[in-house]
N, C-alpha and C positions, 0 to 999 in steps of 0.2 A: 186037555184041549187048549189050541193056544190061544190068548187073551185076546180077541179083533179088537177091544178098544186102547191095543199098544200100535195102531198101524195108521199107516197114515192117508190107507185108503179107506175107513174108519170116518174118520173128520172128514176129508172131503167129500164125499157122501150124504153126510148129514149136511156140510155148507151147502153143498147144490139144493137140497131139498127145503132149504129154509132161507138161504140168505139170496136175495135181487140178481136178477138175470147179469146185472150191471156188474158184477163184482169183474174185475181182471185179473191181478196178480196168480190166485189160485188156477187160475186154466194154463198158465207159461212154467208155476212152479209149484205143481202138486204135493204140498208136504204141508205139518201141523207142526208150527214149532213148539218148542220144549224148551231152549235155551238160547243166550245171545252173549258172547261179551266180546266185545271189540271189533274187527272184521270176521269175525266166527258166528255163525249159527247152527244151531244141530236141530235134529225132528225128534218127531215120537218118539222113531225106531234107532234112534243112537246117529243117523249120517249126520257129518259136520259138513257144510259150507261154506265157502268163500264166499262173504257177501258183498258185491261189487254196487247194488243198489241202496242199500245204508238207508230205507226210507223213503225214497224217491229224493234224496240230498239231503234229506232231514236229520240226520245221525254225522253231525262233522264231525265227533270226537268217538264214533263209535260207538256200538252197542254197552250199556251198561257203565260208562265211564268212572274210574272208583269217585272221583272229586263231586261229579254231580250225583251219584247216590248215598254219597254220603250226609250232601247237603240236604239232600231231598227227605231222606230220615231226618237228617237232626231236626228241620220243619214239622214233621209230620209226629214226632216227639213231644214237641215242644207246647203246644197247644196255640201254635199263632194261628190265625186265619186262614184259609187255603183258599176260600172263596169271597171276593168284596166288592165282586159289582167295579164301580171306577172310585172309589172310595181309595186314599191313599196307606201308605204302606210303609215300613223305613224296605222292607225288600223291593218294594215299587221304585220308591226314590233313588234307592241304588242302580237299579235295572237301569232306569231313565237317565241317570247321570252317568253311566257307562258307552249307553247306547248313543247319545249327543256328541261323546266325547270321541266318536267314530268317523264323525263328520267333518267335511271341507269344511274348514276355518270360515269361509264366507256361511255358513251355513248353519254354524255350530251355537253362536249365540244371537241367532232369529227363527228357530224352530220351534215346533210345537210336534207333540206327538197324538197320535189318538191311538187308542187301543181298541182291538175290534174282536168280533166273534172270532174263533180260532184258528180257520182256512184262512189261506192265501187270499180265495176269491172274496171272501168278504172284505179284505184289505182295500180290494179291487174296486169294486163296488161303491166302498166307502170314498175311496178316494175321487170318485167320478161326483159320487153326491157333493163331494168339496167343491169342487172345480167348478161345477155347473151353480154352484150354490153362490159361490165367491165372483164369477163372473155373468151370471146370468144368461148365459147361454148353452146348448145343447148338444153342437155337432164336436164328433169326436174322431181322431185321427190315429187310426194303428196300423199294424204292419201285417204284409202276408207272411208265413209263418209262425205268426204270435200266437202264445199261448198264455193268457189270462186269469183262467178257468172256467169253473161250470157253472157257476150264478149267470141269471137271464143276464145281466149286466156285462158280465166279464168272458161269457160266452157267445156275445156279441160282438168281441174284438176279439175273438181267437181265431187265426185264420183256417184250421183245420175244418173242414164240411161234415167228416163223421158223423160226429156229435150236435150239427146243427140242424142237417137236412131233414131230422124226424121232429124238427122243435121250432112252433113257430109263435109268431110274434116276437122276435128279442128284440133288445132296446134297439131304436129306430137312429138315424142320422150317426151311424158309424159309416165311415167311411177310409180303405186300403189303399196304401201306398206301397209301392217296392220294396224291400229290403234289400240290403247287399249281402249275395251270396253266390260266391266268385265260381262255386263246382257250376253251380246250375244258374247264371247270372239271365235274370230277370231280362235282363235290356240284349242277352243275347254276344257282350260285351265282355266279361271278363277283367280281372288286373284294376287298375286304376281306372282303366275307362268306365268300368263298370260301377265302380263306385261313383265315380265323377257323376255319371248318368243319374245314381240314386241320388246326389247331394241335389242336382238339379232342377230333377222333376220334385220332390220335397221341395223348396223352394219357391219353383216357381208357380207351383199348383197352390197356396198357399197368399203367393201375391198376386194373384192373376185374378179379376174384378169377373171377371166370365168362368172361373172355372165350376162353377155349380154348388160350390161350396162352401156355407154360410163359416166364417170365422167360427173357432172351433174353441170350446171351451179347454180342451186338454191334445196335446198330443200322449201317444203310450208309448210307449217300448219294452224290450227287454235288451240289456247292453250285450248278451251273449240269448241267443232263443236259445229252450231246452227242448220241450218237446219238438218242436219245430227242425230239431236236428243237429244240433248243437254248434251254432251260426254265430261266430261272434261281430259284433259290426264291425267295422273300422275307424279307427278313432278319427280320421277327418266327415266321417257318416256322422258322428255324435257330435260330434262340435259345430257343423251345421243346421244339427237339429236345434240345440242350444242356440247357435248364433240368431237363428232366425224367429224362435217362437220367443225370443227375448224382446226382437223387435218389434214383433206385431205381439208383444203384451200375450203371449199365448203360455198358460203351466205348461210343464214337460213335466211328464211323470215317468219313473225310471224302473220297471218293474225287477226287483233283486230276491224276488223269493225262492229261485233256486241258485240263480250263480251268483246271487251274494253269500255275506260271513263267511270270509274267505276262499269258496270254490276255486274264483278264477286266478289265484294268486295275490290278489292286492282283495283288501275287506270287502271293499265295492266295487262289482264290475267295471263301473262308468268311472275309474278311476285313471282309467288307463288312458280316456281322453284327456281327463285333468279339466271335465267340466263339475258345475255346480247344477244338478237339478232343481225344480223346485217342491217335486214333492218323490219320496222313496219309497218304494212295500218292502217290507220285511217279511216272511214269516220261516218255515220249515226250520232249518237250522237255531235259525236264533231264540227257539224255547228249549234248543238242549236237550229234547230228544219228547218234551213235553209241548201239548198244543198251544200256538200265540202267534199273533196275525197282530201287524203294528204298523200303521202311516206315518213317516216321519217327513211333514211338511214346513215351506215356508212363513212366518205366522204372519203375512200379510195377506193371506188365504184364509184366516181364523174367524169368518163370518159368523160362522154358527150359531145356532140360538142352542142353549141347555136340549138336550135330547133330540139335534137333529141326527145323530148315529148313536145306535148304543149295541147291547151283544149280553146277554147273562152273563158269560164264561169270559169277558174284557179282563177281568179280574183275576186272573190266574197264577198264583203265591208260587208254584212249583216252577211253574214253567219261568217265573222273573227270574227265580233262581238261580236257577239252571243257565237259563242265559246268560247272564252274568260271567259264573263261569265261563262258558262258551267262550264270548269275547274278551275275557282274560287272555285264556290260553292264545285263541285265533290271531287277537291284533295285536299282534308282536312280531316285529320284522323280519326275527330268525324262523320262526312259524312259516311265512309267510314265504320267506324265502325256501324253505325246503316246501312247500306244495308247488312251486313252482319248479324248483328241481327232480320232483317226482315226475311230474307231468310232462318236462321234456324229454324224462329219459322213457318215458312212455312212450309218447309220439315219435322219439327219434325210435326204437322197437318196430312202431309199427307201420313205418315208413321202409322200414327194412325189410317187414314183410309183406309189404307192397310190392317193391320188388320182384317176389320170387310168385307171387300167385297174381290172378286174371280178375280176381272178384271184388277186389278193392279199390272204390274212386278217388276217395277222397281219405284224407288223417286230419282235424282239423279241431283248435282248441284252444283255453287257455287255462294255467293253472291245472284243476284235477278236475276239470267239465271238458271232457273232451270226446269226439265221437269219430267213428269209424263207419264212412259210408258205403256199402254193399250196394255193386252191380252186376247187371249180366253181362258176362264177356261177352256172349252171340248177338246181344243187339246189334243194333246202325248208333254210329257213332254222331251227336248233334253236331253243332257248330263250332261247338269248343272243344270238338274231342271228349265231350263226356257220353257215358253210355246211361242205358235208359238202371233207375233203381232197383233192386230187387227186393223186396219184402219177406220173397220166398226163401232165398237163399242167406237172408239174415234169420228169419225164423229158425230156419235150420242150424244158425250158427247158436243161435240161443238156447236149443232144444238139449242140441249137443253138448254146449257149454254147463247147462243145468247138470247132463248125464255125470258129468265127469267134475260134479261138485259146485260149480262156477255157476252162481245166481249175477245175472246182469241184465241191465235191459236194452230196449229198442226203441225208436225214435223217428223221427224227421218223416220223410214224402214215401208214402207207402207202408211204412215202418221197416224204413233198408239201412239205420243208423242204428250201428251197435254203441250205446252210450256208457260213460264210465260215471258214476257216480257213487265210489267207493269214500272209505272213512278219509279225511285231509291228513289224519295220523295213523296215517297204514304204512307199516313196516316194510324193507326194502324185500325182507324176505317174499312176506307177502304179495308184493307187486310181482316179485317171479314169480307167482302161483298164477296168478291174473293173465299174466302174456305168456308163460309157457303152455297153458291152457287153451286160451284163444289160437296161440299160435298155430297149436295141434288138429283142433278142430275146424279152424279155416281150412287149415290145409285137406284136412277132409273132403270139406263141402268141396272146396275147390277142383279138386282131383276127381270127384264124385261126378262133375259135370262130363255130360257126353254131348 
């Protein structure tokens, strides 16, 4: 008789019956993994995949990396501390003198970090408690698109409705502004104008004595949106977000928990404007495959009294480790430079096969965060000649892409953005595995249309 608990409908099975309606991943990639090293994962039943989602960005160096598990044993050996609360550390010290050492020089020796519970959103969260705490006031300014997370806090500046509409009371006096994004431009606009449009109304919504809205303790962002679609701003967008919340005495917080430590090509998204914010999130990457959520702020922000934030898990020995590493390897210019050359020989790929099929709007990205927008050929075309998104027919590129080994996920307005969020040290071989894959299965869907 054969062994059902070698299969991988087995596991799934018993998840459904025990684990929260809320789970996702498992309903897009039915399988029970067994093993992982680098862009490879295999299941129960022996299939290897192409893993193109690496964590949702959290794996930059890939599954299992030799340097950080071997740190992470010599640790775990060794009998040092794993858990300390905020209690200091020489792998702390290290961590934190690494991590500064990443930052705009205007920034590098006036910062302060706090270390928080291990998600992203608590980063989030924490950081708003700063702001509000540091300036005494409440109202908060973020962008449609944004994704923040799922704390009442940080789910109140995510633009996405999903996740809001069944959940009420979130934190109160947020308040959305446009983002630039040129497929589907907000202002109807397009190009420059469009951007022009968003630097505007940011601005003058902001100085405007009537517009309803009390000075704002923080503005948010994200320099590239993820879930959102993978939207990167424009650097004259960031530079007047900067220019302006400087003037009117306002924090800018820069959220980099996914398309920071490297994704976009340079360490920090917001680099590419070549501004200074004043307060950064870190998390996903930068524990190295381990969980660590970190605010790296301006320390004229540093009001705080003793335990106005704190986290049990703040203190996490593996995860400083691990990062470390991380940004060893990541900020280094040759690094850097090949994620960047990966990523346009990517988009130039998929811009090729834009081209030849009907179902693709947009290619758009920087570095190795890059997405690919899915529409319906049969719709009415808007104003800008774009067509309406298709959710359906990304699904189906996802489904397909799974069949044929290729784990990758979905994104942006509808969920009609096939995103890449593979290892930053994924082999060139590899990356043909990736597009010849997609390429194959677009063309599926594509031709599939009647």
């Amino acid at each position: 008789m054969a062994n059902t608990t070698c299969t991988n409908e087995y596991y799934i099975n018993r998840q459904e019956k025990t684990e929260s309606n809320a789970r996702t991943y498992p309903r897009k990639f039915p399988l029970s993994l067994k093993k992982a090293h680098g862009s490879w994962v295999e299941d129960i039943e022996g299939n290897r995949y192409l893993d193109a989602l690496c964590g949702a960005g959290t794996l930059a160096l890939g599954h299992n990396y030799q340097e950080i598990n071997d740190k992470l044993i010599e640790i775990i050996s060794s009998g040092m501390p794993l858990h300390t609360l905020d209690l200091t550390t020489p792998i702390k010290d290290e961590f934190v003198t690494k991590l500064l050492s990443t930052l705009p020089e205007e920034l590098q020796n006036n910062a302060k970090v706090q270390f928080c519970s291990p998600s992203g959103t608590d980063a989030v969260d924490a950081a708003l408690k700063l702001c509000k705490t540091a300036t005494g006031r409440d109202s908060i300014i973020a962008f449609g698109g944004a994704y923040h997370g799922m704390g009442h806090g940080a789910l109140a500046m995510t633009g996405n409705l999903t996740a809001k509409n069944s959940v009420t009371g979130l934190m109160p006096n947020v308040h959305f502004l446009p983002y630039p994004y040129d497929y589907r431009c907000p202002f109807g606009l397009g190009g420059e104008a469009g951007v022009e449009a968003a630097c505007q109304i940011f601005e003058r919504t902001l100085k405007d004595p009537e517009s309803g809205i009390t000075k704002p303790a923080a503005v948010i962002l994200e320099p590239i949106q993820g879930e959102g679609g993978v939207i990167p701003a424009p650097a004259k967008f960031l530079q007047t977000v900067r220019r302006v919340t400087k003037e009117l005495g306002i924090p800018m917080i820069v959220d980099e928990i996914q398309c920071g430590v490297g994704r976009s090509g340079k360490f920090f998204a917001f680099e590419y404007a070549e501004i200074t914010p004043d307060v950064i999130l870190v998390s996903k990457a930068i524990g190295g495959s381990q969980p660590l959520s970190v605010v790296i702020y301006n320390k004229e922000l540093d009001v705080w009294k003793p335990g106005a934030h704190a986290g049990t898990f703040r203190g996490n020995q593996l995860a400083m480790a691990a990062g470390t590493i991380v940004m060893d390897v990541v900020n280094n210019k040759d690094f850097l430079n090949e994620v960047t050359r990966k990523g346009n020989y990517i988009r130039e790929r998929l811009n090729s096969l834009k081209e030849k099929v009907s179902i693709i709007g947009d290619v758009r990205g920087k570095g190795l965060m890059i997405g690919l927008e899915i529409i319906d050929p049969k719709s009415a075309s808007d104003s800008l000649g774009s067509k309406d998104a298709s959710g359906e027919y990304a699904m189906q590129i996802q489904k397909k892409a799974f069949e044929n080994r290729l784990i990758i996920e979905k994104g942006g307005r509808h969920g009609s953005v096939i995103r890449f969020l593979n290892a930053l040290n994924i082999t060139d071989e590899e990356t043909e595995v990736i597009l010849n894959t997609l390429e194959k299965v677009i063309s599926e869907v594509n031709n599939g249309i009647k």
